[in-house]
C-alpha positions as CSV (number, residue, x, y, z in Angstrom):
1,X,-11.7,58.9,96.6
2,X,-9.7,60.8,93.8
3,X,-5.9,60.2,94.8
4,X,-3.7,62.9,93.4
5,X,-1.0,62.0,91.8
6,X,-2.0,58.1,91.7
7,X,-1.6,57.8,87.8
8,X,2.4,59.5,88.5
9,X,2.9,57.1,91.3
10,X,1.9,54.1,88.7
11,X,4.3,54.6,86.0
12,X,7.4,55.4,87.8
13,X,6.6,52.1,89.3
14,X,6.0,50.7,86.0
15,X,9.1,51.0,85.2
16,X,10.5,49.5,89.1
17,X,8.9,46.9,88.1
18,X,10.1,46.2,84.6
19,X,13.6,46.3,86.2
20,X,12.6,44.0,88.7
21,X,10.7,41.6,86.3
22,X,13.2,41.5,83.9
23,X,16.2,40.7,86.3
24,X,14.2,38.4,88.1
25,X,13.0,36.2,84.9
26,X,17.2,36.4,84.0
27,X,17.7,34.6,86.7
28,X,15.1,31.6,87.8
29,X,15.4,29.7,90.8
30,X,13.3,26.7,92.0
31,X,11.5,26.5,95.0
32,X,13.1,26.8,98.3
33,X,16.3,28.1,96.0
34,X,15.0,31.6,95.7
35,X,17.8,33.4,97.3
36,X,19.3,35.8,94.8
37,X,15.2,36.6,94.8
38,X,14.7,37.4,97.7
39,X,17.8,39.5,98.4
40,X,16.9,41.5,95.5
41,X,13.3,41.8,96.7
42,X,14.8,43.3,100.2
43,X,16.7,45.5,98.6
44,X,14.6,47.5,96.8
45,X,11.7,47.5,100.0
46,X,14.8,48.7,102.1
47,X,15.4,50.9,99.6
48,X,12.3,52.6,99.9
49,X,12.7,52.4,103.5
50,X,10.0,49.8,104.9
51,X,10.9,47.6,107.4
52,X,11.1,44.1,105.8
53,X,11.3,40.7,108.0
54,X,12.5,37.2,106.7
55,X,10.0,34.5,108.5
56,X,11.5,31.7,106.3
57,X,14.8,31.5,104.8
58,X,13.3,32.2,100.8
59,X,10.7,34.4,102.0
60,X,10.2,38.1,102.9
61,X,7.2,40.2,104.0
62,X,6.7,44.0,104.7
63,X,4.6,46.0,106.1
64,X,3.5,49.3,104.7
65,X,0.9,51.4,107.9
66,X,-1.8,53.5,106.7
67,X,-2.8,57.0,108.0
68,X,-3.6,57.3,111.7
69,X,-4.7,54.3,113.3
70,X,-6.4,52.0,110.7
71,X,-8.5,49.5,112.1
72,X,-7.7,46.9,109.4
73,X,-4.8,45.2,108.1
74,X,-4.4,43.6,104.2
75,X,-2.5,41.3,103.0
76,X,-1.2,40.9,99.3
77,X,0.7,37.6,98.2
78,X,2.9,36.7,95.3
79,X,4.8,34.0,94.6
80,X,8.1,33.6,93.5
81,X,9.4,30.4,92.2
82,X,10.2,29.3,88.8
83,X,10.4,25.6,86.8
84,X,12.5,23.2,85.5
85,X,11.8,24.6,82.1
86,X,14.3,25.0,79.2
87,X,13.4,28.5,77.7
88,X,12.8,29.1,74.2
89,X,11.1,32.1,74.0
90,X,13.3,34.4,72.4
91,X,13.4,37.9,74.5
92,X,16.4,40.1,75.4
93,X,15.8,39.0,79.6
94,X,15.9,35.6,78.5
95,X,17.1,33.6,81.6
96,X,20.8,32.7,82.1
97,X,20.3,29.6,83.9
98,X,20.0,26.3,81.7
99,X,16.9,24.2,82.3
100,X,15.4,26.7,84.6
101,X,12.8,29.3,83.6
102,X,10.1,31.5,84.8
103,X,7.3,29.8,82.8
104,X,4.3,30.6,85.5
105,X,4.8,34.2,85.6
106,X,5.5,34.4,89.2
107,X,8.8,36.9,88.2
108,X,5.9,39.1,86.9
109,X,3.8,39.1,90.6
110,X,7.3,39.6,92.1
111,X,7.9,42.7,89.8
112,X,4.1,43.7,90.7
113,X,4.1,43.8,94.5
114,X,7.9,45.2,94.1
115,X,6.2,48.3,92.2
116,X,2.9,48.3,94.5
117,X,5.2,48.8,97.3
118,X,6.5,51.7,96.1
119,X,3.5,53.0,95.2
120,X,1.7,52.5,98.7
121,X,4.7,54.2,100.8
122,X,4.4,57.2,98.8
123,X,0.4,57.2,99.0
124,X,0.9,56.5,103.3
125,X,-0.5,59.5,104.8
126,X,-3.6,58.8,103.0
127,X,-3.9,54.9,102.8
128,X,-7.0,54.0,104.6
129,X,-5.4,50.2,106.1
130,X,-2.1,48.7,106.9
131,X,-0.8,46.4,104.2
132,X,1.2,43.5,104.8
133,X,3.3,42.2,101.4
134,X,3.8,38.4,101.4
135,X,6.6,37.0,98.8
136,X,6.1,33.2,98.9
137,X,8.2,30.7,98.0
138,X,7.7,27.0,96.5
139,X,4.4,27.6,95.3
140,X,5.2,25.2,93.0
141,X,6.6,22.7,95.3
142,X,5.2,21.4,98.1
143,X,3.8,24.5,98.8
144,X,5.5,27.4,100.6
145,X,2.0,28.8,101.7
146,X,1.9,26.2,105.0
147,X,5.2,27.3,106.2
148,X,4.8,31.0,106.0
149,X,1.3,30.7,107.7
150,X,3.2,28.5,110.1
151,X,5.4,31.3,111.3
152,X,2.8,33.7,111.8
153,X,2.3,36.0,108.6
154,X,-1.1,36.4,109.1
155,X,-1.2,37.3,112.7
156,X,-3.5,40.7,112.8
157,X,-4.3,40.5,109.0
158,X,-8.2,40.9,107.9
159,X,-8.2,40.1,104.3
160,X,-5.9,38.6,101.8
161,X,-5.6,38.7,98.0
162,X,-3.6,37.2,95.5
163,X,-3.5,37.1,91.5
164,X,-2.1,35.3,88.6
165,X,-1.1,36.0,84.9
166,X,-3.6,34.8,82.6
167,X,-2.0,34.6,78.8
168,X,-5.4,33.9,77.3
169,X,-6.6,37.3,78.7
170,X,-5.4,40.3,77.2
171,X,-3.0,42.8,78.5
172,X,-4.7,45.7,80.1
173,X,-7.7,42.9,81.7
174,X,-8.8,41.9,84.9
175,X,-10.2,38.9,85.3
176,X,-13.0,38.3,88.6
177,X,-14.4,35.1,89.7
178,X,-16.8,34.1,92.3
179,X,-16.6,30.9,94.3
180,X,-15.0,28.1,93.4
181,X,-11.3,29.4,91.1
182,X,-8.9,26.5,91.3
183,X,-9.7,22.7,92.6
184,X,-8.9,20.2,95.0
185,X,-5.6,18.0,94.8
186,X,-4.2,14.8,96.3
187,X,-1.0,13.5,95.5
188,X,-1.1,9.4,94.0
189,X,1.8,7.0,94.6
190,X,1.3,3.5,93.3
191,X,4.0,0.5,93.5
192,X,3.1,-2.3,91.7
193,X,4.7,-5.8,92.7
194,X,4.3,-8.6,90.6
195,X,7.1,-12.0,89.9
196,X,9.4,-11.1,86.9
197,X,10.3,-13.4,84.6
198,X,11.2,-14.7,81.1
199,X,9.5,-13.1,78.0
200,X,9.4,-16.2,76.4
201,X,7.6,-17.9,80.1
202,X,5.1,-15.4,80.8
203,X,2.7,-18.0,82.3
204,X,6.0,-18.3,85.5
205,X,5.4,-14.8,85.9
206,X,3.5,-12.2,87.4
207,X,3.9,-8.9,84.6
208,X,4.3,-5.7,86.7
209,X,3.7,-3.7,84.0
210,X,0.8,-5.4,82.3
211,X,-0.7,-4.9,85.5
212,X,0.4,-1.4,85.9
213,X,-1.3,-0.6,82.4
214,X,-4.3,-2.3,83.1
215,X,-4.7,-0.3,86.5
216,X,-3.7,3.1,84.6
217,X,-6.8,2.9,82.1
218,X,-9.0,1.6,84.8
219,X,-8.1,4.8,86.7
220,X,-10.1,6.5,83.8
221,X,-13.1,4.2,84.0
222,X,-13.8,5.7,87.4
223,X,-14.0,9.0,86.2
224,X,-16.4,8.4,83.5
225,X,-18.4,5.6,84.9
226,X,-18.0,6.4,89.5
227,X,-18.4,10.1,89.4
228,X,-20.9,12.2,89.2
229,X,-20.9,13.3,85.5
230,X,-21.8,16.8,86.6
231,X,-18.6,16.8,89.1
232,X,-15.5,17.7,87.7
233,X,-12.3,15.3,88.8
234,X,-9.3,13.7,86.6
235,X,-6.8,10.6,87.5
236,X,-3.4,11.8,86.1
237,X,-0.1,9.9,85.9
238,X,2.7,11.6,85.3
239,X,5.7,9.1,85.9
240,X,6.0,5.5,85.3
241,X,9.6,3.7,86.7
242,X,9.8,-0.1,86.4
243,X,11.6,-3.2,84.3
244,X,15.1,-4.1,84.2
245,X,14.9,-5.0,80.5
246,X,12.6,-5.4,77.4
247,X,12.7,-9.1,76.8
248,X,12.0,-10.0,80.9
249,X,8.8,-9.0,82.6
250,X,8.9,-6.3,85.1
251,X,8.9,-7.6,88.7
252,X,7.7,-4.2,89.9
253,X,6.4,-0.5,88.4
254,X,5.9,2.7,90.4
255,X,3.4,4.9,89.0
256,X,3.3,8.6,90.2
257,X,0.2,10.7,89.4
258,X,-2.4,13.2,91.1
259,X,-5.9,13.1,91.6
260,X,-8.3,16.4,90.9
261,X,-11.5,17.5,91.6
262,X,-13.9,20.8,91.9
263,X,-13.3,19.8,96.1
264,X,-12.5,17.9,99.0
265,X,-15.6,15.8,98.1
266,X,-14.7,15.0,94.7
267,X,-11.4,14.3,95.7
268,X,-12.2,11.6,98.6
269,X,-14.8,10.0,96.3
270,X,-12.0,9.7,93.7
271,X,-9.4,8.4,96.0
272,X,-12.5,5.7,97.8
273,X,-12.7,4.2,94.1
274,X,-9.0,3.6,93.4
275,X,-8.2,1.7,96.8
276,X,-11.2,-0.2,95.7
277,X,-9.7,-0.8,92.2
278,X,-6.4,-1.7,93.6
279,X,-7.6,-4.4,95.8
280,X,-9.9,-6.1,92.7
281,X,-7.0,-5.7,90.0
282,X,-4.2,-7.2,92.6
283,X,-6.3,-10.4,93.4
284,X,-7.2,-10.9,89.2
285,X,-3.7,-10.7,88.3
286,X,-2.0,-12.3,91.3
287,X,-0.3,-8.5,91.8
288,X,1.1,-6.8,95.0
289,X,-0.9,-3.0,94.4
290,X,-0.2,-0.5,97.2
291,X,-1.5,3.1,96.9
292,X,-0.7,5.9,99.1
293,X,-2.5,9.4,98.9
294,X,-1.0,12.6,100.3
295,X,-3.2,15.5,101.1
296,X,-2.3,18.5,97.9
297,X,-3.6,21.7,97.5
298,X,-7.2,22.3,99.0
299,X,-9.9,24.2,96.9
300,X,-9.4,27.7,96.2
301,X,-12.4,29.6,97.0
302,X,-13.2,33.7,97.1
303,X,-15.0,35.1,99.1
304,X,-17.9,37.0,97.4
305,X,-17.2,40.3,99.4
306,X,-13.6,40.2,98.3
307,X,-14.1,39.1,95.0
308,X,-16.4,42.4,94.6
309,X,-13.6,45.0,96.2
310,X,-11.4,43.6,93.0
311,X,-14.2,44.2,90.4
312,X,-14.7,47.4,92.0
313,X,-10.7,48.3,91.6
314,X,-10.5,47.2,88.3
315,X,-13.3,49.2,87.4
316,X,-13.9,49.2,83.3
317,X,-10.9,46.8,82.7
318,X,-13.0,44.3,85.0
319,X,-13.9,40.6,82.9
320,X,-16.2,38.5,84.7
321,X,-14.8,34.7,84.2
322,X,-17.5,31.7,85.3
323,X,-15.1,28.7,84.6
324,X,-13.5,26.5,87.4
325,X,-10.1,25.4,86.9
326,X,-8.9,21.8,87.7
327,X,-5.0,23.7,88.5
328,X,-4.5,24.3,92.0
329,X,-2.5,27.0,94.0
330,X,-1.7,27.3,97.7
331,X,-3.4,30.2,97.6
332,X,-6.3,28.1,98.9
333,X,-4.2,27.7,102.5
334,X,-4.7,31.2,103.3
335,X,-8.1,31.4,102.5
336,X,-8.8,28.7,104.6
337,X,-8.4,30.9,107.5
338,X,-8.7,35.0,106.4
339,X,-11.4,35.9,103.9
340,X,-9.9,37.3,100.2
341,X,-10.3,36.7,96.6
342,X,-7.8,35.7,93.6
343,X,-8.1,37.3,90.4
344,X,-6.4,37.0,87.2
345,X,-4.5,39.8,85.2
346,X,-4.3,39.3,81.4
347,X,-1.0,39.3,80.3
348,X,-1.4,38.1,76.2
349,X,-0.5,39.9,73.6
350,X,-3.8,41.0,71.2
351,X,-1.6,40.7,67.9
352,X,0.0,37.0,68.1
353,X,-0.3,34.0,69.5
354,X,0.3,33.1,73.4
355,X,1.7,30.2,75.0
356,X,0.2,28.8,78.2
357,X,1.9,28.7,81.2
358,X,4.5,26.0,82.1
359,X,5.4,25.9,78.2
360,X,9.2,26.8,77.1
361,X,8.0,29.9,74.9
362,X,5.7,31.0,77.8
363,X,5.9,35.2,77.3
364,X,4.0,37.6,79.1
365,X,3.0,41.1,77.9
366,X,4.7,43.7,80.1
367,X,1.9,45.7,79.9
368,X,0.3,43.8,82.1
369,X,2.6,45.2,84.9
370,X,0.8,48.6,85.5
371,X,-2.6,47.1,85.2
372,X,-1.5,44.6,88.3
373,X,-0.4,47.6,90.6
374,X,-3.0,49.5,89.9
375,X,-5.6,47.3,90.5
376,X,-4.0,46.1,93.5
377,X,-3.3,49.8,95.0
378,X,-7.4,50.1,94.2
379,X,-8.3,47.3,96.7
380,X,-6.4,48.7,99.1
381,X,-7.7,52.5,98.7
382,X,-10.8,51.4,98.7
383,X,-10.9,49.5,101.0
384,X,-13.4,50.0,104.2
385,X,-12.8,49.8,108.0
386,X,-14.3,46.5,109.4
């Protein structure tokens, strides 16, 4: 379908949506925090006149219908949270708030859907399906996916799609991927209980933290030696609290960390090993070890069929990618119960290095801003009836 007008429509919302980004990344705010977000989100949808609705307190949707009576209904995500980041990357928008930063890029999928909007009301009387917009808080977090689908937001919807920045992809890309996208996750709490003691008596002791090193590089012994060496899993720690001082041995250590694999498989195998490890290290050393495992993201997965309508819309600026990620997104909750497909949109800069997400000089290309509402305006104007 030749859409007259279309490449208009995209660059006045280019620039929507480099207002949007930039005010948005000025001003970061954690998950479940996103108020001044989502107030300016409303604003501009009520501006263009859509109906918006507010199923959760940091979240807003809106629907946009299509001509006549479309017999199916797509739904486009993006997530807006930021991190506990200290930015140091050194742009005009930089943000005003100190240790907080948009260092994911989810200001940039904000800005996106922001500019798609505007792009789909205009484009009404021809748009072939309804088209629900989903901005989702604490993607970050514990996951603001749950919640949302909890209140209904994908009653009547068909198909969903998401995205993300991708620095190491260049401005002006799109990047598909078939099956498997992001892993598996479970969250790992370990408290370690041991006697503490003089540093000079270690034999009237139990160490807490010996044992808590011990168990740490054990951890890593089950990933090279219990699973599958053509599976792909990791055994992270990320926090370690414990001792009261340097010269007395620890009584007790709490270790934080999080298990990953390709799947739920992986993930259970992973998790089988470490209760076993827990209950051989704790009678060795004379050690209390108690692990507790919480349930994390699930594995992201397209759906061919869906992955295909986004190669299709990105037509020539279309990369093919073939290379699971061990990150996770709650992305994955949705597609456990509507078929859809997550791509990537480059966002690096072809002339200088580019950080990775979640660092402090994290940058995107704002370029990349008309490529993501173009692509996404394609899925949904290309879409078929079911």
């Amino acid at each position: 379908m030749i859409i007259q007008n279309l490449n208009e429509y995209i660059q006045e919302a280019e620039q929507l949506a480099k207002e949007v980004f930039e005010e948005i990344h000025s001003w970061p705010e954690l998950g479940n925090e996103e108020f001044k977000t989502v107030t300016l989100i409303g604003r501009k949808l009520k501006e263009m006149k859509l109906e918006i609705s507010r199923p959760l307190a940091t979240a807003v949707t809106a629907d946009i219908k299509g001509k006549g009576n479309p017999q199916k209904c797509i739904a486009l995500r993006a997530d807006i949270d930021a991190l506990p980041i200290a930015e140091e990357a050194m742009v005009s928008y930089r943000s005003r708030r100190a240790g907080l930063m948009h260092a994911c890029g989810h200001d940039a999928h904000t800005a996106i859907l922001v500019g798609l909007a505007q792009v789909l009301h205009r484009l009404k009387n021809v748009l072939p399906c309804d088209v629900r917009l989903i901005f989702q808080p604490d993607e970050e977090g514990k996951g603001g996916a749950d919640r949302l689908i909890e209140t209904g937001v994908l009653k009547g919807v068909d198909q969903i799609f998401s995205f993300h920045v991708k620095p190491d992809l260049m401005a002006g890309t799109i990047g598909v991927q078939y099956g498997t996208v992001h892993g598996e996750s479970r969250m790992l709490e370990v408290r370690i209980k041991g006697t503490p003691a003089h540093g000079a008596k270690p034999d009237l002791g139990r160490d807490a933290v010996y044992g808590a090193a011990q168990f740490i590089s054990l951890c890593q012994g089950i990933v090279s030696r219990d699973l599958d060496p053509v599976k792909a899993g990791l055994i992270s720690f990320g926090r370690i609290r414990g001792g009261e001082a340097g010269n007395i041995l620890a009584g007790q250590v709490e270790l934080e960390g999080i298990i990953r694999g390709e799947d739920g498989e992986v993930c259970d195998r992973l998790c089988q090993r470490i209760r076993i490890l827990a209950r051989g290290l704790s009678q060795a050393m004379g050690l209390s070890i108690d692990v507790k495992f919480t349930q994390g993201y699930r594995a992201l997965i397209n759906d061919r069929r869906s992955a295909e309508q986004v190669k299709l819309a990105a037509g020539d600026k279309a990369v093919e990618i073939n290379r699971k990620s061990m990150t996770v997104d709650d992305f994955s909750s949705y597609l456990q119960l509507v078929p859809g497909a997550y791509f990537f949109l480059g966002c690096g800069f072809a002339d200088r290095e580019n950080s990775g997400l979640h660092t402090s000089r994290f940058q995107i290309n704002e370029k990349c801003l008309a490529t993501g509402i173009e692509t996404l305006a394609q899925i949904c104007m290309k879409t078929q009836y079911r």
